[in-house]
BAVO-75153 format. One record per residue (C-alpha): residue number from 1; residue in three letters; x, y, z. Coordinates in nm, 4 decimals, decimal comma. Layout:
BAVO-75153
[atom NUM ALA [X Y Z]];
...
END
This chain:
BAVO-75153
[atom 1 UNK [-0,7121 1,4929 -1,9447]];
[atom 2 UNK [-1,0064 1,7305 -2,0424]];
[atom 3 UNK [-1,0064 1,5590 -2,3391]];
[atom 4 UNK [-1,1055 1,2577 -2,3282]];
[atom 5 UNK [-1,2819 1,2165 -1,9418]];
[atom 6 UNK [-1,6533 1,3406 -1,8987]];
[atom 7 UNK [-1,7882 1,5113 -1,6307]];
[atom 8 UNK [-1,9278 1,2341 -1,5250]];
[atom 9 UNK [-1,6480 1,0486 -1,5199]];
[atom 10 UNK [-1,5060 1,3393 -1,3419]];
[atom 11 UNK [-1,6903 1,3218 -1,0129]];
[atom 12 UNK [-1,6013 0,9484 -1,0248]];
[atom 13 UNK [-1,2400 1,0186 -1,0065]];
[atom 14 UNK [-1,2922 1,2489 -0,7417]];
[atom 15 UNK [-1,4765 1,0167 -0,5309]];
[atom 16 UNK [-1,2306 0,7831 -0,6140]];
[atom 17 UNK [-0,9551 1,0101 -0,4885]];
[atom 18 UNK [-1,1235 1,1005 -0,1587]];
[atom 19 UNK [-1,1791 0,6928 -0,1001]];
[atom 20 UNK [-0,7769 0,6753 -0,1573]];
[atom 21 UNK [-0,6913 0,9982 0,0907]];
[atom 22 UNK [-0,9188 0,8866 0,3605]];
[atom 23 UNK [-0,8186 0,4899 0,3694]];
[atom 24 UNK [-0,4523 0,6025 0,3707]];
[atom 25 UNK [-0,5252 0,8476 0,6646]];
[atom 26 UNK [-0,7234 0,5679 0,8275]];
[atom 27 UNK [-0,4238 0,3444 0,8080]];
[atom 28 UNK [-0,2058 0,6108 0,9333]];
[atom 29 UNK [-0,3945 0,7446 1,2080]];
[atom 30 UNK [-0,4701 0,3948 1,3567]];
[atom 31 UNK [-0,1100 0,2953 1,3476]];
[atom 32 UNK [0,0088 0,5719 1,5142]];
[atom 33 UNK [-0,2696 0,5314 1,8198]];
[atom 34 UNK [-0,1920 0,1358 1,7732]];
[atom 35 UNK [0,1544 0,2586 1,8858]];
[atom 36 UNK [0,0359 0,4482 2,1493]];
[atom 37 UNK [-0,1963 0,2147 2,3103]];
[atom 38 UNK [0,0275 -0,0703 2,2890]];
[atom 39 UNK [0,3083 0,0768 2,5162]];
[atom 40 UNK [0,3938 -0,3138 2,6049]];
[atom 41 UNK [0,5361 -0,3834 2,2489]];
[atom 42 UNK [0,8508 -0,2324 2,1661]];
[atom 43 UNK [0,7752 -0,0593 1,8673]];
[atom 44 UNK [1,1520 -0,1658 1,7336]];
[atom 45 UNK [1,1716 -0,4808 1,7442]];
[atom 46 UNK [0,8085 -0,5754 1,7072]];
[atom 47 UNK [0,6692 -0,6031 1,3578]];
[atom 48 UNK [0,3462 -0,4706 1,2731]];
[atom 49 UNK [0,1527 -0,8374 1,2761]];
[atom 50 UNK [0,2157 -0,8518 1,6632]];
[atom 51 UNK [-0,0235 -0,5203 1,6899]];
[atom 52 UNK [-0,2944 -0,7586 1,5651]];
[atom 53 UNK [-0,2704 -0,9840 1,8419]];
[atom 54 UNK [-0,4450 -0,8681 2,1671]];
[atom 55 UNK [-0,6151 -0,5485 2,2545]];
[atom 56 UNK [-0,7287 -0,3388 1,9687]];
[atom 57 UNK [-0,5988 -0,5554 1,7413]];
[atom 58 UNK [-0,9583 -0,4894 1,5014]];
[atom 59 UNK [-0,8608 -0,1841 1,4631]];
[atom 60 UNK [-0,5332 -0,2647 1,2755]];
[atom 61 UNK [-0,7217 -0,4910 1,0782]];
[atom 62 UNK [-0,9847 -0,2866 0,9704]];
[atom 63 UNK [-0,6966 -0,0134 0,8688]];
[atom 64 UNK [-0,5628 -0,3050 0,6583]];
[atom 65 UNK [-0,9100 -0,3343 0,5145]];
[atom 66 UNK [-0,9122 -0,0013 0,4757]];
[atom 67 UNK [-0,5673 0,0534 0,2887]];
[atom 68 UNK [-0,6772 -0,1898 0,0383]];
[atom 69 UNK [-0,9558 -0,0640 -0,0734]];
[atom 70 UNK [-0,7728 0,3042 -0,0761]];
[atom 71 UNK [-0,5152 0,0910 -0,3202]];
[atom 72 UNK [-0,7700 -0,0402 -0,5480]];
[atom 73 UNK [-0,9443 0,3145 -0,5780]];
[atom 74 UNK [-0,6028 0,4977 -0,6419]];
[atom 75 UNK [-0,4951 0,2604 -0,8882]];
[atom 76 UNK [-0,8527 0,2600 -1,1118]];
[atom 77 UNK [-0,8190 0,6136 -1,0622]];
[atom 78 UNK [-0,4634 0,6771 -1,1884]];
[atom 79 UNK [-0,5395 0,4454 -1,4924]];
[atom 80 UNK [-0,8957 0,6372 -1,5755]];
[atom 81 UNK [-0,6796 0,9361 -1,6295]];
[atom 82 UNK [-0,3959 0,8191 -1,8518]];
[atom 83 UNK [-0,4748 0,8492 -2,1972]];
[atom 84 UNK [-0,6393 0,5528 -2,3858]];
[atom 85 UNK [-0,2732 0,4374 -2,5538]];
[atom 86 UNK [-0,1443 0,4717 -2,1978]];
[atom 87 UNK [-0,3716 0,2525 -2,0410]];
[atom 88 UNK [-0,2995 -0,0647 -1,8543]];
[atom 89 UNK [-0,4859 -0,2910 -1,6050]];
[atom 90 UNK [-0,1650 -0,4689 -1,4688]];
[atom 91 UNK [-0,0975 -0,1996 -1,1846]];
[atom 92 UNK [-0,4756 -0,1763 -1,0820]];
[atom 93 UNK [-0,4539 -0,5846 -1,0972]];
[atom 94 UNK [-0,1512 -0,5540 -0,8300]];
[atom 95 UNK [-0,2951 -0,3421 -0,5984]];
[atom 96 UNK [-0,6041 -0,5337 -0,6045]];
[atom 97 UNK [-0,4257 -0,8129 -0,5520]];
[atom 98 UNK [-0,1863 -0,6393 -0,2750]];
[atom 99 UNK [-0,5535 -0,5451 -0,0832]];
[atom 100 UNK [-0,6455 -0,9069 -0,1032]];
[atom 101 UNK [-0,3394 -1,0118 0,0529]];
[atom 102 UNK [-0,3472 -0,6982 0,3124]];
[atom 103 UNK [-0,7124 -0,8415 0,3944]];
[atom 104 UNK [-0,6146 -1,2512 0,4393]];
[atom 105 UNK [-0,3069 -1,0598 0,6770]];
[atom 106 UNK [-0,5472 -0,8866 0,8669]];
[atom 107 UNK [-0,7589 -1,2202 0,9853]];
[atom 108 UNK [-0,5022 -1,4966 0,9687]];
[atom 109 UNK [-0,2605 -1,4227 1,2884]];
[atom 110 UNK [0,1426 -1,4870 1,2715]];
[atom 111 UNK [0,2477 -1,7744 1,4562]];
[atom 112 UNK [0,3766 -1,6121 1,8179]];
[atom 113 UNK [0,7414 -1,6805 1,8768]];
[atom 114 UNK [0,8262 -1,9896 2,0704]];
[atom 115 UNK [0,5061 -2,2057 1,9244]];
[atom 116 UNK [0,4975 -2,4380 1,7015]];
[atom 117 UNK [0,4398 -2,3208 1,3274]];
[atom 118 UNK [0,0887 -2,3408 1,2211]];
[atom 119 UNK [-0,1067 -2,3294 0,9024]];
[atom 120 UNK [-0,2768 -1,9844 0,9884]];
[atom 121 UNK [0,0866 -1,9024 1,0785]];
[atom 122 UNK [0,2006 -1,9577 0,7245]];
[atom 123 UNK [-0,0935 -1,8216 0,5325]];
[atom 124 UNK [-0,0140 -1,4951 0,7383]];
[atom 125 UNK [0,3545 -1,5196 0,6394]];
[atom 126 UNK [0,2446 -1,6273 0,2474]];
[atom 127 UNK [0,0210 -1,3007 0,2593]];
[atom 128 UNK [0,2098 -1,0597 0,4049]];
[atom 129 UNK [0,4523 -1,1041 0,1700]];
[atom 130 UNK [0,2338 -1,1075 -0,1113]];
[atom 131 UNK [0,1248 -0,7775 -0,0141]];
[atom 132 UNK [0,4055 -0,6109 -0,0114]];
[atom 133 UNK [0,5367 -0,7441 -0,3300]];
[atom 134 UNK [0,2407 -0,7002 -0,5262]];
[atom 135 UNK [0,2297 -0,3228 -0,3917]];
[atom 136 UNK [0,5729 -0,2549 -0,4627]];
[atom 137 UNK [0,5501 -0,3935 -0,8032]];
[atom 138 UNK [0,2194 -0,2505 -0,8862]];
[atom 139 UNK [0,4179 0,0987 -0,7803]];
[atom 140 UNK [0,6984 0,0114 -1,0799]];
[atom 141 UNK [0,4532 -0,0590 -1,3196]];
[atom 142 UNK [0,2411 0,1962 -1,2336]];
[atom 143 UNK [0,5296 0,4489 -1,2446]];
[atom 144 UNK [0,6502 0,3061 -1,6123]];
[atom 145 UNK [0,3081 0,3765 -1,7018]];
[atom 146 UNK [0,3707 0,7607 -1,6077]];
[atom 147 UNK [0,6322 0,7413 -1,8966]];
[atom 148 UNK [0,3851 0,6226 -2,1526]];
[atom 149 UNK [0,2069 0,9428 -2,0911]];
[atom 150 UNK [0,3417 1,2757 -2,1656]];
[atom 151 UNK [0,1108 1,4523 -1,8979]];
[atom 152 UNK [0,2639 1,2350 -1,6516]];
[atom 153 UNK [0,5595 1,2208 -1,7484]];
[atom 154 UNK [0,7106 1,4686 -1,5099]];
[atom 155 UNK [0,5754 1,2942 -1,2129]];
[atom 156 UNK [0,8034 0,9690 -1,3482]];
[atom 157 UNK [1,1171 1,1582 -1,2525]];
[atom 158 UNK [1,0660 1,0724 -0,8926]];
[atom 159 UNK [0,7860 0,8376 -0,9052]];
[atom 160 UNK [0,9489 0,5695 -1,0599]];
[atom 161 UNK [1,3189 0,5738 -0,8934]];
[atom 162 UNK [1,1103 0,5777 -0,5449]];
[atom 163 UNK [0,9147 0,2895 -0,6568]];
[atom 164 UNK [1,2204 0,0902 -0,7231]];
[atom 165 UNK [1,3709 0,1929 -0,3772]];
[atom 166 UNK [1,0515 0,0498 -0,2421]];
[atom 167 UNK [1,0349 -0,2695 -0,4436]];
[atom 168 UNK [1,4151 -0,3170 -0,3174]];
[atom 169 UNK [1,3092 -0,2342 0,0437]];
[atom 170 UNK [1,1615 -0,5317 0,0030]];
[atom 171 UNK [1,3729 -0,7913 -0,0276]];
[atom 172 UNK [1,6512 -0,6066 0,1755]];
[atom 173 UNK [1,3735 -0,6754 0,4320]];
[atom 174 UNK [1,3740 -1,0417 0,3241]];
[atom 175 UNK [1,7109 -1,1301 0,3379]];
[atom 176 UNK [1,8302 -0,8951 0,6066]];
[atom 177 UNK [1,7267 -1,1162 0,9113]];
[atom 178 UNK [1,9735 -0,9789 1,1353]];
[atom 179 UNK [1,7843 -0,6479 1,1356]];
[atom 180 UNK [1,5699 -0,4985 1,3715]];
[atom 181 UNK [1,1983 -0,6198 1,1911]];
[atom 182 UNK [0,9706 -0,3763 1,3191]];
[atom 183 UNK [1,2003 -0,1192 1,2134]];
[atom 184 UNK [1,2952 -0,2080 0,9386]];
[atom 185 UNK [0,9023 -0,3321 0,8351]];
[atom 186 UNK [0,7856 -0,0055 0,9656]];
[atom 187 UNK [1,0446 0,1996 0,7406]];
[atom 188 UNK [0,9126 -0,0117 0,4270]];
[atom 189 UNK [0,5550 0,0330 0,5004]];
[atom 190 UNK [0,6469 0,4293 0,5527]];
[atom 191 UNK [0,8369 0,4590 0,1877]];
[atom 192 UNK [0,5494 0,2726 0,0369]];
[atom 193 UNK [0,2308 0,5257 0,2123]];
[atom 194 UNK [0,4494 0,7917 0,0960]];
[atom 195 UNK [0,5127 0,7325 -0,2489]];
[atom 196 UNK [0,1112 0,6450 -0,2546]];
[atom 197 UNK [-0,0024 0,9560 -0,0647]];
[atom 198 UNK [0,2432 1,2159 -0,3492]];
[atom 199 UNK [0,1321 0,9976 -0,6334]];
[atom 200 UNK [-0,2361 1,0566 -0,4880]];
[atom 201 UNK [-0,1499 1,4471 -0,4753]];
[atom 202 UNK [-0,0312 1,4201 -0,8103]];
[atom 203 UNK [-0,3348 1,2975 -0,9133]];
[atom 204 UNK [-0,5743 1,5305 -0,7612]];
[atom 205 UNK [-0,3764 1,8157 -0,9074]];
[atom 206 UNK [-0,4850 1,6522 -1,2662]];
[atom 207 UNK [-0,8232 1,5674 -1,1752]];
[atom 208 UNK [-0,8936 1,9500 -1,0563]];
END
């Protein structure tokens, strides 16, 4: 990596790395207190969206804000320290575009069950699922990418098979309407912050 980032270019990656660690931890810690304050919801069977609705809901959507921007910076970072064959904007352009959708989440409500459906209703629902597939697929390409670099290649070896666990999560999560959805959201949302938060690791290792 020495070889071809400055030490200017340096300090920017660390910046951007600290920027990813403390939006993730943002996210994390205000979902865990979200959970904790919000002893009426049953943290089973209600999805995520629901802590948005009601008391403290800003701060769930300002940890959405929050993770997206810690997505954008982690993927510009991760692609600033391939090597210049190696490089690609399509997984930066995903998680960009996974923070977009996290964002449009964050201020357009779900439709509460028992109402009738509503456009802000299905933007939520449009956006939601945007996010998650663009993040999951931005994880797959961004873990092929780790192939087309021989320093990263190690990191591929688990990077890439938990990407596609994630990306599958996914539309298991979809089509399994029977299940539990908070559950089952939460345990998505959980396999996706950790495959983010090692990757990150991974990458301050190389930026040290």
């Amino acid at each position: 990596m020495s070889a071809f980032i400055d030490p200017a270019q340096r300090l920017a990656l660390h910046r951007a790395c600290h920027v990813a660690t403390a939006s993730l931890a943002v996210f994390v810690a205000a979902a865990i207190a979200l959970h904790l304050l919000r002893s009426e919801l049953d943290p089973v069977a209600s999805q995520m969206s629901l802590y948005l609705i009601g008391d403290w809901g800003p701060l769930l959507q300002i940890a959405y804000i929050a993770l997206g921007i810690g997505m954008v910076a982690l993927g510009w970072a991760l692609r600033e320290t391939h090597a210049p064959p190696a490089r690609s904007a399509a997984a930066l352009l995903l998680f960009a575009l996974a923070g977009t959708s996290l964002s449009i989440t964050a201020y357009a409500w779900m439709d509460m069950p028992g109402v009738d459906r509503s456009l802000e209703g299905l933007i939520h629902g449009v956006s939601a699922q945007g996010a998650f597939l663009f993040a999951t697929t931005g994880m797959v390409v961004q873990a092929l990418g780790f192939l087309r670099d021989p320093a990263w290649r190690r990191t591929a070896r688990w990077a890439l098979p938990w990407a596609l666990l994630c990306f599958a999560s996914v539309w298991v999560l979809a089509a399994w309407r029977d299940a539990p959805r908070g559950l089952t959201q939460k345990t998505v949302i959980v396999l996706i912050l950790g495959w983010m938060f090692c990757v990150l690791r991974a990458l301050a290792r190389r930026v040290r």
